[in-house]
N, C-alpha and C positions, 0 to 999 in steps of 0.2 A: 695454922696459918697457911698450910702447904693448898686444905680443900676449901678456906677461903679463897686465896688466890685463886685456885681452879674455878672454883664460883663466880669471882668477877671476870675471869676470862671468859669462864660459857657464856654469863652476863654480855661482858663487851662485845663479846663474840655472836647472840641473838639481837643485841641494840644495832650494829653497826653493819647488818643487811640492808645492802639497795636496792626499794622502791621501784628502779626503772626498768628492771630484769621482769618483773611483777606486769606492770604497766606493760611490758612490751609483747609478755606472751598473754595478758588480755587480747591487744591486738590483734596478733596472729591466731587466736582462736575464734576470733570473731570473724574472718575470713573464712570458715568453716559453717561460721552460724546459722541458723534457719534462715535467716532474713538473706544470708548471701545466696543459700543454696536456691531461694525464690527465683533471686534475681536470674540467676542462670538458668533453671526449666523456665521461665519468662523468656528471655533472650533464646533458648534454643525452637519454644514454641511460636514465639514471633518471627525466626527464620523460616521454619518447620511452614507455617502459614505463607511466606511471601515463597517459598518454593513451590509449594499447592500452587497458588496463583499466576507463577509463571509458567509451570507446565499446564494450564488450560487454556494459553493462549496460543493462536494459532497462525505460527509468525507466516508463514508462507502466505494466507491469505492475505495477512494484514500487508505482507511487502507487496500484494496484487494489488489490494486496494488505493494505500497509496497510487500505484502504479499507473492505474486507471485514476482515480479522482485527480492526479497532477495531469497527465495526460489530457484527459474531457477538460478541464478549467483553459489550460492555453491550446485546445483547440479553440475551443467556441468563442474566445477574446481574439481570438488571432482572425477566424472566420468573420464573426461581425464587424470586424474594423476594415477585412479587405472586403468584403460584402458593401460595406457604405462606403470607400473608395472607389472600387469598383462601379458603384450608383453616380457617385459624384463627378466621376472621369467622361461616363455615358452623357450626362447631363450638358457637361460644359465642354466637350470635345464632340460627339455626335448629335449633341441635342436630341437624345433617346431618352425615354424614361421609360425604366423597367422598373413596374412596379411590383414582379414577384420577388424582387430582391426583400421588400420587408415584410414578406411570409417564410423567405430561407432565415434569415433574423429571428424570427421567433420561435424557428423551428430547430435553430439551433441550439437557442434558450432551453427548450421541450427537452432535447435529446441529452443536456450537459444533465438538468436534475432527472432524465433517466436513468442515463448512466450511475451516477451516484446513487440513485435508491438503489437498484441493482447492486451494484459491489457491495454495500453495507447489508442488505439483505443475505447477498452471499458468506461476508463477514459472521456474519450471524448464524447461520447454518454450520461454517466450520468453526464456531465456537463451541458449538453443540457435541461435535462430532469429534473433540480432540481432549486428553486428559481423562481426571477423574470424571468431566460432564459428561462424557459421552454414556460412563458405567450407568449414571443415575437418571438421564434421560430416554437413553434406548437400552432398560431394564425389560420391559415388558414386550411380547410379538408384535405386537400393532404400533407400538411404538419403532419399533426396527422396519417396521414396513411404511410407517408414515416418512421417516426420516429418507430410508433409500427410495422413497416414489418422488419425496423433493430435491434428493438429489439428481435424480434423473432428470425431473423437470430445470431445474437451475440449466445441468448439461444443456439439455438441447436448448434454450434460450441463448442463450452463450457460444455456443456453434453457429447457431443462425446469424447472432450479433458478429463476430468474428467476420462471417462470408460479407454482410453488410458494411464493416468497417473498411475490408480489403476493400472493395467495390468502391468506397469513400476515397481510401489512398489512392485508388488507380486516376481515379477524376481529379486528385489532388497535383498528382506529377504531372499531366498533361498540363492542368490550368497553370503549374509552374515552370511548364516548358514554353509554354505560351508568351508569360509574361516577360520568360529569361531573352526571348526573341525580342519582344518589344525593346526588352532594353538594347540590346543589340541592334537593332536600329537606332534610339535613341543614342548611342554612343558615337554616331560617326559623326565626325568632326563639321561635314557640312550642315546636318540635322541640327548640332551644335548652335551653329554660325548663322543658321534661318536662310542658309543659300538655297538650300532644296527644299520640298515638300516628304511629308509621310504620305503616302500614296495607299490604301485601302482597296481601292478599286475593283482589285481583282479577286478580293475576296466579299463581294460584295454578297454573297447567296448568303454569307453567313450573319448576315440583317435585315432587317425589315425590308417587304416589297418596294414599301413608298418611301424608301430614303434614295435623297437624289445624291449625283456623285459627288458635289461640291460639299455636302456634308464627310464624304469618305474620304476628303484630302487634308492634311493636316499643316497649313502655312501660317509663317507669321510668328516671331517670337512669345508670343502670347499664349496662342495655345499649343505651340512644343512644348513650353514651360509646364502646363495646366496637363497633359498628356507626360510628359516624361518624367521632369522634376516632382509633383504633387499627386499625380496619375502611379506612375507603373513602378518607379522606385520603390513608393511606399505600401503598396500592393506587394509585391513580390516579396517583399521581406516577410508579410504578416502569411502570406501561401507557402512560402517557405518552413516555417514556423507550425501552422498547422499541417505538414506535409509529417515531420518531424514527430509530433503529439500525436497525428492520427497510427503511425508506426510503434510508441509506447503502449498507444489503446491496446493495439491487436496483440503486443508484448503479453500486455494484462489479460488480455483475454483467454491466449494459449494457456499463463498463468494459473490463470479460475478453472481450465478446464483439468490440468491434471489436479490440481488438489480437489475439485469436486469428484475427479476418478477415485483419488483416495480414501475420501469421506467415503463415500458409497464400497469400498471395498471392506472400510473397518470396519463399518453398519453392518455389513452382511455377515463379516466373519467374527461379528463379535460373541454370541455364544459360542462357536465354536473354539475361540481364546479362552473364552472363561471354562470351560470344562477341560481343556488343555492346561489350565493353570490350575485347577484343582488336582487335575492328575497328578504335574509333577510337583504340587505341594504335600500328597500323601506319599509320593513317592521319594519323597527326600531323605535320607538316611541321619541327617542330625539331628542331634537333639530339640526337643519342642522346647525347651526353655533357653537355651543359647542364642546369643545376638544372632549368630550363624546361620539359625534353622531360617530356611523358607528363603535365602537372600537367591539363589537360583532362578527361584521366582519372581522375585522385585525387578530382578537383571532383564528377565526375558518381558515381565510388563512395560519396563520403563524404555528398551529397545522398541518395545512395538508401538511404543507411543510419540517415542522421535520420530520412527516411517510415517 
């Protein structure tokens, strides 16, 4: 009776194990499973990849580029608007029509998708030139000599453009020193009130021979209004405006020149990193199979790739 009993206790005792202890360390083994451990070298090599891809982007440029394509865009909107103000002021206050104002119009069109191949072309050069792409493109001599002979050329276009741009601002503050006078006339109270005349006269060398002086005096609320209000107002804003854009261009420009210094530095001195980098890779005292070995190296690649 005694290993009966004991019999149905082992009995009761093997029947009356929970299931859910079973079930649950199914689970938590399966957290270990092949299928988990996928997921994780997936997720660490889809990081592993978007880190690649942001260290070959070559932000300094790309904040020039912006820099310049914002810049050229509200220049040459701000210039065409006061360019055909400026035409329209001539027209119905002097009765002048100047008709090279819509060859500067077109020319200013010319010069915005200038600018813009430009910067993206540049864009494109320090793409080349920065990251991993630089290892796999300027591999070979002639490859390091094509690259630094276009970075030298990008430079001097870009210097030139720069001297060109200032030259632009300097004619740009005059023409808004100009206009800031006009309004300064426009502003006095009798100018206002149509009691006096705008008086031109004495600046007359600076118009056509055969304009007579009844053309150079500005009476009559009509055309104060067509010169002040419609005229010089809204002109000055849009010179002001391009005054401003033409000052971010040259921003950009200093921009493109030193990171084109730098492109052209890394191009040149890139064999000699790479045989620097083999050195203190043989020279590294840990172990070849530890996470550790070669990190010295990684340190000093991945610094010279932020400069």
């Amino acid at each position: 009776m005694g290993r009966r009993s004991y019999g149905n206790s082992e009995e009761e005792g093997t029947v009356r194990i929970p299931l859910r202890n079973v079930v649950g360390s199914a689970v938590s083994i399966d957290r270990y499973s092949e299928r988990s451990l996928h997921d994780i070298s997936d997720d660490g090599k889809s990081r592993g990849m978007c880190n690649d891809c942001m260290s070959r982007v070559p932000y300094a440029t790309l904040i020039a580029t912006i820099m310049c394509c914002l810049g050229v865009g509200v220049f040459c909107f701000s210039m065409y608007r006061g360019a055909t103000l400026t035409a329209i002021l001539m027209e119905q206050v002097f009765y002048l029509h100047l008709s090279w104002l819509e060859a500067l119009q077109l020319i200013f069109a010319t010069l915005g998708a200038c600018m813009a191949a430009l910067g993206f072309m540049i864009l494109c050069v320090g793409c080349l030139a920065t990251g991993a792409t630089r290892h796999k493109v300027y591999r070979a001599w002639r490859a390091r000599v094509g690259g630094r002979i276009t970075c030298a050329v990008f430079m001097t276009i870009t210097y030139v453009l720069t001297l060109g741009w200032l030259l632009i601002l300097a004619f740009l503050v005059i023409t808004t020193l100009i206009f800031t006078i006009f309004w300064g006339l426009c502003a006095n109270p009798r100018i206002q009130s149509a009691a006096d005349c705008i008086n031109f006269t004495q600046f007359a060398f600076m118009f056509p021979s055969n304009m007579r002086d009844e053309d150079l005096k500005i009476c009559g609320p009509k055309e104060i209004k067509d010169f002040c209000k419609d005229g010089v107002e809204k002109a000055e804003g849009m010179f002001i405006m391009a005054t401003a854009a033409s000052m971010l261009v040259i921003l950009s420009l200093v921009h493109y020149l030193m990171c084109l210094s730098a492109n052209y530095a890394h191009i040149r001195d890139h064999e000699k990193f790479q045989e620097l980098q083999e050195l203190q890779y043989l020279q590294d005292p840990g172990d070849g199979e530890s996470p550790q070995h070669g990190m010295g190296t990684l340190t000093h690649h991945r610094s010279k790739d932020r400069f």
